[in-house]
NUZAMAR-22266 format. One record per residue: residue in one letter; residue number from 1; x, z, y of N, C-alpha, C, O in turn. Coordinates in steps of 0.05 Angstrom, whole numbers. Layout:
! residues N
NODE   residuo   num     n_px     n_pz     n_py    ca_px    ca_pz    ca_py     c_px     c_pz     c_py     o_px     o_pz     o_py
NODE         a   NUM        X        Z        Y        X        Z        Y        X        Z        Y        X        Z        Y
...
END
This chain:
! residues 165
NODE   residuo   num     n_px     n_pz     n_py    ca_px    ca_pz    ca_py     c_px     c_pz     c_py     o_px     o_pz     o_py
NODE         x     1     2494     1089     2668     2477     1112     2665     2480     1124     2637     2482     1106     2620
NODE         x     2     2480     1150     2628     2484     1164     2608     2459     1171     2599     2441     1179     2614
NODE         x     3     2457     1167     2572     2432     1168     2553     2437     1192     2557     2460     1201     2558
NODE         x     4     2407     1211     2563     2398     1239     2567     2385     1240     2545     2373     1262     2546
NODE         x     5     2380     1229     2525     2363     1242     2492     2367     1266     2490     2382     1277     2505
NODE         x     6     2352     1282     2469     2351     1306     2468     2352     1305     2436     2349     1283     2425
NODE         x     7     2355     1323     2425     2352     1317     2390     2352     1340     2386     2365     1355     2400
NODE         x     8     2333     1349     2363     2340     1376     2348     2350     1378     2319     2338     1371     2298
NODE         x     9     2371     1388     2321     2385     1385     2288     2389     1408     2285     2397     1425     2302
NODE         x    10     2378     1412     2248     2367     1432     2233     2378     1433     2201     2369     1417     2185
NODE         x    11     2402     1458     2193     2407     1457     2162     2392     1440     2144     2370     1435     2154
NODE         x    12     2395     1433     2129     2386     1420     2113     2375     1445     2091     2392     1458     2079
NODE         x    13     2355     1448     2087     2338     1468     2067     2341     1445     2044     2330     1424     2046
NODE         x    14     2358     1454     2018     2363     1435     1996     2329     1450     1977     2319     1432     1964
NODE         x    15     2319     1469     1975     2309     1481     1961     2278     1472     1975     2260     1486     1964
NODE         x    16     2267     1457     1991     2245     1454     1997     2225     1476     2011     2238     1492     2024
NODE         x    17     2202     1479     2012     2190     1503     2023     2179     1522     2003     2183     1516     1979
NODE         x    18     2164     1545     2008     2160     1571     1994     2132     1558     1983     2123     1565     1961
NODE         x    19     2124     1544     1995     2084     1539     1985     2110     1519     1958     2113     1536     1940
NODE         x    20     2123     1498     1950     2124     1483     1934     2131     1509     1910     2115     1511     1892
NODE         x    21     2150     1526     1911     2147     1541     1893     2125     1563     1882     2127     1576     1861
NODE         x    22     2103     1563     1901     2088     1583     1897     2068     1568     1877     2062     1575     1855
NODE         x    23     2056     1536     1896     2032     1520     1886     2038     1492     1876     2019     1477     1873
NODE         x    24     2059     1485     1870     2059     1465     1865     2067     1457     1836     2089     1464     1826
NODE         x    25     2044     1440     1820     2040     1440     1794     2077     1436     1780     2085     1449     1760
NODE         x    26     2089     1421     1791     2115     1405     1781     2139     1424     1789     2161     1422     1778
NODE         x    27     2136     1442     1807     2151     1456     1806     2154     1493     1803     2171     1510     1807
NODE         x    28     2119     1490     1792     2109     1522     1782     2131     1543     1768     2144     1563     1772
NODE         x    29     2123     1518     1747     2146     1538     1725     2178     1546     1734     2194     1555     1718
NODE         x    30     2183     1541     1758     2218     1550     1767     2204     1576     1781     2220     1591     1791
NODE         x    31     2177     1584     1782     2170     1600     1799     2179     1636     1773     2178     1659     1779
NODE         x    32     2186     1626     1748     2197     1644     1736     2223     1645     1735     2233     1659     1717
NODE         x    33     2242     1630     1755     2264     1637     1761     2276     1651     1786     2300     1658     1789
NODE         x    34     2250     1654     1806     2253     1671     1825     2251     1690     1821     2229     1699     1827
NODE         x    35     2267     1707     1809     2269     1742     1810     2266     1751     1825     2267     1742     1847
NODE         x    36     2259     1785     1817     2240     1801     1836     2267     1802     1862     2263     1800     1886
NODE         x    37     2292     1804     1849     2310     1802     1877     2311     1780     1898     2313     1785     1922
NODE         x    38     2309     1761     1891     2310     1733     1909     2271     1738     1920     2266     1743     1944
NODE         x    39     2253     1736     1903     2234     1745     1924     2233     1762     1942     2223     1759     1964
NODE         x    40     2249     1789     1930     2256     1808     1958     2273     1798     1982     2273     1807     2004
NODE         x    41     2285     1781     1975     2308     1766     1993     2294     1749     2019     2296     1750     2044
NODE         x    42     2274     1729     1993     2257     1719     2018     2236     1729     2029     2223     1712     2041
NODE         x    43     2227     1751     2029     2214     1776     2038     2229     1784     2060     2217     1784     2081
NODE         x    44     2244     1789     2060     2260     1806     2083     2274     1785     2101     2280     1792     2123
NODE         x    45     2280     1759     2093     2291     1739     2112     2263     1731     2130     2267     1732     2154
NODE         x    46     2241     1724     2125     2222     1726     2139     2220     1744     2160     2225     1740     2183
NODE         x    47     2209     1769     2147     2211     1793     2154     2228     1795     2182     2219     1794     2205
NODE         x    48     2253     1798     2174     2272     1795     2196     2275     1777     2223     2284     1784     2245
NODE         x    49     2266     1753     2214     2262     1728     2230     2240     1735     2254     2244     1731     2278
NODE         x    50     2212     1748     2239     2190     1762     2252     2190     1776     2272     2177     1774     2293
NODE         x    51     2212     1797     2263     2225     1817     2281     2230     1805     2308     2221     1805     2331
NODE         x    52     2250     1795     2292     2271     1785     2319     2248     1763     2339     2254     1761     2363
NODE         x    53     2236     1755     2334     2210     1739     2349     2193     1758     2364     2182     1749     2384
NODE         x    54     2188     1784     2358     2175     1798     2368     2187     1820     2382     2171     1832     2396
NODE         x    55     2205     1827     2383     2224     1850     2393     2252     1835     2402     2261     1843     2424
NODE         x    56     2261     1822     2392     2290     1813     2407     2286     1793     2427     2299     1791     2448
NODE         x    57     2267     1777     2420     2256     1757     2441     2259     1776     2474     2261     1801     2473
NODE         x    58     2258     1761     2500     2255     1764     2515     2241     1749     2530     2257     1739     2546
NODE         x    59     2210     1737     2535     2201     1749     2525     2186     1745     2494     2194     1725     2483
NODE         x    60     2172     1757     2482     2171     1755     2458     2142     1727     2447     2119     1722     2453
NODE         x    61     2162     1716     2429     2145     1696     2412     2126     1694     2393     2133     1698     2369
NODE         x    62     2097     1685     2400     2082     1689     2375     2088     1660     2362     2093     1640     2376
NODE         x    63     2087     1663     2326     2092     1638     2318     2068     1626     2305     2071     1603     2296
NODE         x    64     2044     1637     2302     2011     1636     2301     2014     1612     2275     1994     1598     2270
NODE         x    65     2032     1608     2262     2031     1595     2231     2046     1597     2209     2060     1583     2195
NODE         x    66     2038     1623     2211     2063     1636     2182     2042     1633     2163     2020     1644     2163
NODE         x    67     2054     1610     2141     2043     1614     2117     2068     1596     2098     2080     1579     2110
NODE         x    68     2074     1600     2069     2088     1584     2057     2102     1549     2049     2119     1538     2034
NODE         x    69     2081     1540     2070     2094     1514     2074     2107     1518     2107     2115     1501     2122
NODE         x    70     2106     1538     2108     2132     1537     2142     2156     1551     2135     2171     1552     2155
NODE         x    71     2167     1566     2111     2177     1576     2095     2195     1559     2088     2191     1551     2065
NODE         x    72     2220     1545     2102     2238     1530     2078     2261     1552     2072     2266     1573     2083
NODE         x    73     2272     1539     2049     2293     1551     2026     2316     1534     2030     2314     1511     2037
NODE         x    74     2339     1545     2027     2362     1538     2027     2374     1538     2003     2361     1553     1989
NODE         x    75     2403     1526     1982     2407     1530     1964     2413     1551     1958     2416     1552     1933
NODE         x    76     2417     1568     1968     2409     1598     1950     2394     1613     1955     2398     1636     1948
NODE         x    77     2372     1605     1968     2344     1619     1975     2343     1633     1996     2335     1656     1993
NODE         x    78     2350     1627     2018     2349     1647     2037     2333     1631     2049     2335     1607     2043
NODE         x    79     2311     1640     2069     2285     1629     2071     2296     1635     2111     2305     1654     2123
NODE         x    80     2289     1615     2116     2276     1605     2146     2252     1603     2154     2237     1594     2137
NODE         x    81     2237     1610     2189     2212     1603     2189     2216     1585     2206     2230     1585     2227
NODE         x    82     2200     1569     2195     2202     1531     2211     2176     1538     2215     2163     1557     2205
NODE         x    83     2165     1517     2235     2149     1497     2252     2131     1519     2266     2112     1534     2260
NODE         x    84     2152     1511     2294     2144     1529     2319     2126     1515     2331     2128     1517     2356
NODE         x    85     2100     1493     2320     2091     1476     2341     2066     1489     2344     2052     1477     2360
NODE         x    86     2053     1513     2335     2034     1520     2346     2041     1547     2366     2025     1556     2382
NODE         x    87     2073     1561     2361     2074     1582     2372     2074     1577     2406     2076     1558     2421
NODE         x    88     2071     1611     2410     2071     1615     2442     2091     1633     2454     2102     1654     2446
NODE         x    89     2092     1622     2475     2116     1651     2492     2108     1668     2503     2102     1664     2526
NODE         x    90     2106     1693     2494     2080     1709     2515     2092     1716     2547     2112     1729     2551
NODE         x    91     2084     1711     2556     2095     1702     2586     2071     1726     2611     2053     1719     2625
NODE         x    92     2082     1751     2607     2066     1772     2621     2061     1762     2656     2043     1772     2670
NODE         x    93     2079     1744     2665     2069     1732     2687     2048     1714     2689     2039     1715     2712
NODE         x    94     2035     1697     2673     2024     1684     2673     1997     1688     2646     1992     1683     2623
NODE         x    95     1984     1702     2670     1952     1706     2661     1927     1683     2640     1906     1685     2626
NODE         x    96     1945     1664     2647     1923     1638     2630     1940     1639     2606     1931     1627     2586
NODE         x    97     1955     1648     2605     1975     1649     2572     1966     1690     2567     1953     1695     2546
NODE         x    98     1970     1705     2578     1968     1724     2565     1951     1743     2586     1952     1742     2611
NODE         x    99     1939     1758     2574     1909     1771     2571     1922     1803     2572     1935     1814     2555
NODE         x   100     1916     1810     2592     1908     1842     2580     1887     1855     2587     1886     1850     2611
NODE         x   101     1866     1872     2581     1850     1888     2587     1858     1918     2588     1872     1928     2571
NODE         x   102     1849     1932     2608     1852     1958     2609     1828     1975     2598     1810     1960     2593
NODE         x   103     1823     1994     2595     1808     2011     2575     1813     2045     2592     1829     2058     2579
NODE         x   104     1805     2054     2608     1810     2068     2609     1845     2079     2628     1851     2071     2650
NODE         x   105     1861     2095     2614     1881     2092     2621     1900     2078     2603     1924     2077     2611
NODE         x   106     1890     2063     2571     1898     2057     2545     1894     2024     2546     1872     2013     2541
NODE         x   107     1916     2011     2554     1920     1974     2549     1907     1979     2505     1913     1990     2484
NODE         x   108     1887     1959     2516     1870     1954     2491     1877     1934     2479     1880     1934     2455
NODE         x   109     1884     1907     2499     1896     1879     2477     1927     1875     2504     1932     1881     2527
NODE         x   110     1943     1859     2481     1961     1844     2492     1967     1827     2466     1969     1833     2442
NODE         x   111     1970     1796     2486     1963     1786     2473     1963     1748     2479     1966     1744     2503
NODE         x   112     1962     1725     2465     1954     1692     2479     1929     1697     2470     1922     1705     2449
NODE         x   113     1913     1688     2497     1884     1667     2489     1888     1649     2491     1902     1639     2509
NODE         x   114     1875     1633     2469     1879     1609     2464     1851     1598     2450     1831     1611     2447
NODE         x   115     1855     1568     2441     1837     1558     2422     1843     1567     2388     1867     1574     2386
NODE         x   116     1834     1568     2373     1833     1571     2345     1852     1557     2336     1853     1532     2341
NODE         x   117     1874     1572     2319     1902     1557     2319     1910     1573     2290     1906     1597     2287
NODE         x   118     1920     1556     2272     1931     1564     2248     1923     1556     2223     1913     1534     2222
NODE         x   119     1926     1569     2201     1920     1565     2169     1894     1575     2167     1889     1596     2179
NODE         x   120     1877     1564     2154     1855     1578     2139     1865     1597     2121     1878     1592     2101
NODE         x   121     1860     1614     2126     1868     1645     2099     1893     1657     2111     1899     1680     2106
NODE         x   122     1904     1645     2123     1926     1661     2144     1923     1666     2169     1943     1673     2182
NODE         x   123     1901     1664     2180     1896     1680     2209     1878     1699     2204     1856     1698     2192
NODE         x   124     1889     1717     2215     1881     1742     2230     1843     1744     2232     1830     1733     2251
NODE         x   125     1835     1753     2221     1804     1760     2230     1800     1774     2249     1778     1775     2260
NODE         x   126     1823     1792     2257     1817     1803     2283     1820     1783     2308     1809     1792     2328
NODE         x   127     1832     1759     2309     1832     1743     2325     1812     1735     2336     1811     1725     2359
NODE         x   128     1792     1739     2320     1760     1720     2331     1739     1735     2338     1716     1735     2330
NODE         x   129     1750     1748     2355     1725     1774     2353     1709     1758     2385     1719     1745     2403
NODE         x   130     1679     1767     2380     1667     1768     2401     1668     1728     2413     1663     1718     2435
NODE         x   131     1677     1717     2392     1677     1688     2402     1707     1677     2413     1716     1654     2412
NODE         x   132     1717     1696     2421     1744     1693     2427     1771     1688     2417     1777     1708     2403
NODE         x   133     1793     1670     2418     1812     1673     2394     1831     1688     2412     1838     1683     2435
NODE         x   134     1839     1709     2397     1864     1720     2417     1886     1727     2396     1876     1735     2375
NODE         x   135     1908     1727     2396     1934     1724     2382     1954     1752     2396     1959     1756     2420
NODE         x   136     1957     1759     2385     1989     1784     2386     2011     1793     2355     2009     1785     2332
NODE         x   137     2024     1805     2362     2039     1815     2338     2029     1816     2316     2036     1804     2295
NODE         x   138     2005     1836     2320     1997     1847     2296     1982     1815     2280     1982     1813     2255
NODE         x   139     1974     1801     2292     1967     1780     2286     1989     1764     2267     1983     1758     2244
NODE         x   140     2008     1759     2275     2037     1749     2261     2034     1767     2243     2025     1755     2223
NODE         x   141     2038     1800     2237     2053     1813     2215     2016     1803     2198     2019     1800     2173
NODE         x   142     1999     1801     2204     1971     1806     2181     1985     1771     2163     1994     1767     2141
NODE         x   143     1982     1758     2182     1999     1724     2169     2013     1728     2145     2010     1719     2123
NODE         x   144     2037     1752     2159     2064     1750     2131     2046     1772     2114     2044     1766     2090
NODE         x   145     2039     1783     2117     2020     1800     2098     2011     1783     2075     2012     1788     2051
NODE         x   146     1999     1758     2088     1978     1745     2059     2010     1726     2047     2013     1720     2023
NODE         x   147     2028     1720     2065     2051     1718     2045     2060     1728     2026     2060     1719     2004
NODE         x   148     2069     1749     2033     2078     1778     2018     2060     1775     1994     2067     1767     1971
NODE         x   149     2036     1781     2002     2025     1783     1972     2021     1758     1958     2014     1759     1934
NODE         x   150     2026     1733     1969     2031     1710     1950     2061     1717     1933     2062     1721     1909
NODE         x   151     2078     1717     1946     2104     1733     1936     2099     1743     1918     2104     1731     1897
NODE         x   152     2089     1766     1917     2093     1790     1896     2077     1785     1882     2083     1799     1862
NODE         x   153     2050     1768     1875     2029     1758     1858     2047     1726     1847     2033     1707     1838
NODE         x   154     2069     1723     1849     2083     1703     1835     2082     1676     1831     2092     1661     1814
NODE         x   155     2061     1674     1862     2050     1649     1856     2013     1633     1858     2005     1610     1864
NODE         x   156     1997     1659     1850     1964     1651     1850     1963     1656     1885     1974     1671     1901
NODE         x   157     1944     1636     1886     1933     1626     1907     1918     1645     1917     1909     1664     1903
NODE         x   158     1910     1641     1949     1890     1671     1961     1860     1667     1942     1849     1688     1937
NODE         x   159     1851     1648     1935     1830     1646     1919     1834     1662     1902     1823     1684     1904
NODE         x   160     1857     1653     1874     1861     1671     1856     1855     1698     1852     1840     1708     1835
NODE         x   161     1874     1713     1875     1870     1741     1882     1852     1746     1890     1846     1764     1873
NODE         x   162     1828     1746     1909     1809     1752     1917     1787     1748     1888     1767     1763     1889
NODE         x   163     1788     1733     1872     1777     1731     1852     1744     1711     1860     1720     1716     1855
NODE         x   164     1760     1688     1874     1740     1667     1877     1735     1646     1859     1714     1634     1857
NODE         x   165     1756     1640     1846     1765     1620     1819     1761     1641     1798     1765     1636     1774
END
């Protein structure tokens, strides 16, 4: 009988993840070697990745945990989004995975219901409305949003910026 194993093999990211360069005491200070180009770099490799999850997908994938430790780096910084273990397939056949309401003649949500799933400070506040967690696109792009501005703030934490510390 033939071993049926399954394995998943994955580049090797030599550069670690985006949270070690953003927060991490020992490797802060290289965070002034990421130029504004290579942050734009890993800005847009995200970015792109996002896309393609939401529009090239067939059907399309939410990945409901974008934040900088799912972010790995490669040796020359081109950024991957790893750990698909909370995402979903939105699967318009199947009603217990995806939700729509009608409104009129105007679809109001599309979307996973689900249980409460993700980062503290990277989910979506529109997710929880009315008691409910419900997840779509715009949910993913608000995620890379609080990235982005970790990015372009060079590093301080969502505390920082919000001016809680």
């Amino acid at each position: 009988m033939e071993n049926k194993e399954l394995f998943l093999v994955y580049k090797l990211m030599k550069n670690g993840n985006l949270h070690e360069y953003l927060h991490e005491s020992e490797v802060a200070a290289l965070i002034n070697y990421i130029r504004s180009m290579i942050r734009y770099k890993i800005a847009k490799n995200i970015g792109s990745a996002l896309f393609y999850l939401h529009h090239d997908c067939k059907p399309y994938i939410l990945h409901r945990d974008i934040k900088p430790g799912n972010i790995l780096l490669d040796e020359n910084f081109n950024a991957k989004l790893a750990d698909f273990g909370l995402s979903r397939i939105a699967n318009p056949d199947n009603n217990a995975i995806l939700q729509t309401s009608v409104v009129g003649n105007a679809e109001e949500y599309v979307g996973v219901q689900t249980i409460a799933v993700g980062t503290e400070g990277y989910i979506d506040p529109q997710c929880k409305k009315d008691g409910t967690v419900r997840f779509n696109c715009p949910s993913d792009v608000y995620s890379f949003g609080i990235v982005l501005r970790e990015i372009a703030c060079t590093g301080k934490s969502r505390e920082q910026i919000c001016g809680l510390y």
